[in-house]
C-alpha positions in Angstrom: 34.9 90.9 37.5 32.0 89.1 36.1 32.3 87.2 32.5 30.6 88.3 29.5 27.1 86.9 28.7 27.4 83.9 26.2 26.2 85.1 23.4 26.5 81.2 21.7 23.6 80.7 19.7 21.9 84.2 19.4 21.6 85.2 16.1 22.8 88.5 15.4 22.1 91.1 12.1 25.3 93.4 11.7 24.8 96.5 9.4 27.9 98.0 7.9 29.0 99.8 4.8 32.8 98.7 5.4 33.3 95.4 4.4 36.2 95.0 7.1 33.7 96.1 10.0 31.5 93.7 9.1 34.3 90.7 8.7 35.6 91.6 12.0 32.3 91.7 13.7 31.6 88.3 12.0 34.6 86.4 13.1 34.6 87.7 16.6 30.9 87.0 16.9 31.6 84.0 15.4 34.4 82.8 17.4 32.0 83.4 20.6 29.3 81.0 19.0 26.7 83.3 17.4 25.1 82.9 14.0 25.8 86.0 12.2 24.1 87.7 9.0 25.5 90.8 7.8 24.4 93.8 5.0 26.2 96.3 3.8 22.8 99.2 3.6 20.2 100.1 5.2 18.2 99.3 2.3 19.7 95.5 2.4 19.0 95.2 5.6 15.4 96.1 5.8 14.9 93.5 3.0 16.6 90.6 4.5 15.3 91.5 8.3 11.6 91.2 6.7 12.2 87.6 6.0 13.7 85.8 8.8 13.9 86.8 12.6 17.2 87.0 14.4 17.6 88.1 18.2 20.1 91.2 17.6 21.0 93.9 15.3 24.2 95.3 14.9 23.3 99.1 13.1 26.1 101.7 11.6 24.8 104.5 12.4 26.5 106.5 9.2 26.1 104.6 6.0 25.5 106.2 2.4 21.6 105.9 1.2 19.6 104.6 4.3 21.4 105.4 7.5 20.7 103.3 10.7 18.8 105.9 12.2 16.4 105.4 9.3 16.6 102.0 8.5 16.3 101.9 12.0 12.9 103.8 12.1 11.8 101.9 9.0 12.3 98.4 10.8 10.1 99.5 14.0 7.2 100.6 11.2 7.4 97.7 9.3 5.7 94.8 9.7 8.0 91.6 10.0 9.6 88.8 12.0 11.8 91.5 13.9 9.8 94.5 14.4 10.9 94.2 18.2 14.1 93.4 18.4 17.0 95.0 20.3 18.9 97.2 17.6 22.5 98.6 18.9 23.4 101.3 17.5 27.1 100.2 16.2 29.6 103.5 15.5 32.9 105.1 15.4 31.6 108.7 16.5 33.0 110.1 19.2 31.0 112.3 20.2 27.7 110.4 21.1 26.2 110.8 24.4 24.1 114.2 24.1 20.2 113.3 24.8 18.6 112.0 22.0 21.6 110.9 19.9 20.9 107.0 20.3 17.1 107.8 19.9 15.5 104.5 19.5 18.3 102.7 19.6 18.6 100.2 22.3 22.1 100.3 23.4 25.6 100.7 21.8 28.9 99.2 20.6 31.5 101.4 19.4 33.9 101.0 16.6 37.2 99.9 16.9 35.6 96.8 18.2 36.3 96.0 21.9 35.1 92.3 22.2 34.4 91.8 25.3 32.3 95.2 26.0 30.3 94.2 22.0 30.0 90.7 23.5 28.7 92.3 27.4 26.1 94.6 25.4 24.9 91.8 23.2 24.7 89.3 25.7 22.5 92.1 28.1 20.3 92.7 25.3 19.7 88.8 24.7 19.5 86.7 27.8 19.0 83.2 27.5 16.0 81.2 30.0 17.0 78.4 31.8 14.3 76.3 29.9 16.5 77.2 26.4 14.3 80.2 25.8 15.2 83.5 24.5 14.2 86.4 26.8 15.5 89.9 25.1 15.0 92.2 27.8 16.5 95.9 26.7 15.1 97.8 30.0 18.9 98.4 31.1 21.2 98.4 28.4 24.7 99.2 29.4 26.8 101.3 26.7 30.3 100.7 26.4 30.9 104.7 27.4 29.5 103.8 30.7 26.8 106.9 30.1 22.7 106.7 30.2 20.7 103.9 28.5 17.8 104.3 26.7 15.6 105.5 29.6 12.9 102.5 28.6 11.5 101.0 31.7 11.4 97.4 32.8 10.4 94.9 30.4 6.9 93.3 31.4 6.3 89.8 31.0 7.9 87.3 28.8 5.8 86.1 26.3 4.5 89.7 25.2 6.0 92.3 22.2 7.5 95.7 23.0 5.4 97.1 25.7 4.5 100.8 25.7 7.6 102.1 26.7 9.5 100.5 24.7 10.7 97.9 27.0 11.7 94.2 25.6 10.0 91.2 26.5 9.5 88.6 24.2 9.7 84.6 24.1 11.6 82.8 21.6 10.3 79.1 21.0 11.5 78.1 17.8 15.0 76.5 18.7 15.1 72.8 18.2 
């Protein structure tokens, strides 16, 4: 069996209406050595994502005002720090897994929080360069169900934006 990822160091967005989902995802995240920033709205998220970039976003998908589907939509129109960034789509429901339901997103973690599967997806969707880079490369995200990802083909080149398809590939330089 292969270990998780590290995720120690990646700085991830969680997006929650329930205060206890975010806590939890904030300790274990935490615990595992990620810097964590969390809102409780769509509309809260969209406003703090548009001032500094983080590698990850953790998004409900069912939240009162501005789901995650739209906040989601919002954040790829917008311009801002992280326009490009891997969003997971982070949920309780069931029954996802019909074409089109994750849209979008770039992978999933499901509520109640399995730590080592949100840790796996994470880590997949930020993968850490030998020379202390940051390469977030979304081309094959796993989802905890074990069903399709999101169909986008391989990123391109490090050092570019989202490519055409969708794809991550993107350099992060501005660790000490």
């Amino acid at each position: 069996e292969r270990a998780a990822p590290s995720i120690d160091g990646v700085r991830i967005f969680v997006v929650d209406d329930n205060a206890a989902n975010r806590e939890l995802a904030r300790r274990l995240l935490q615990a595992a050595g990620a810097e964590v920033e969390d809102a409780e709205s769509g509309e809260a998220a969209l406003e703090r994502l548009a001032l500094a970039p983080h590698d990850v976003v953790l998004m409900d998908l069912r939240m009162p005002g501005l789901d995650g589907r739209g906040a989601l939509k919002r954040l790829r129109a917008a311009a801002g720090p992280n326009r490009h960034i891997p969003v997971l789509a982070f949920t309780a429901d069931a029954d996802l897994g019909a074409e089109g339901d994750l849209a979008g997103f770039d992978g999933l973690v499901r509520k109640p929080i399995q730590p080592l599967a949100m840790f796996m997806t994470i880590g997949r969707a930020a993968q850490w360069l030998p020379d202390g880079k940051l390469q977030v490369n979304c081309s094959q995200p796993t989802l905890s169900s074990g069903t399709a990802t999101n169909g986008h083909g391989p990123a391109s080149t490090v050092g570019g934006d989202r490519d055409a398809h969708g794809g991550h590939a993107k350099e992060r330089d501005d660790r000490p």
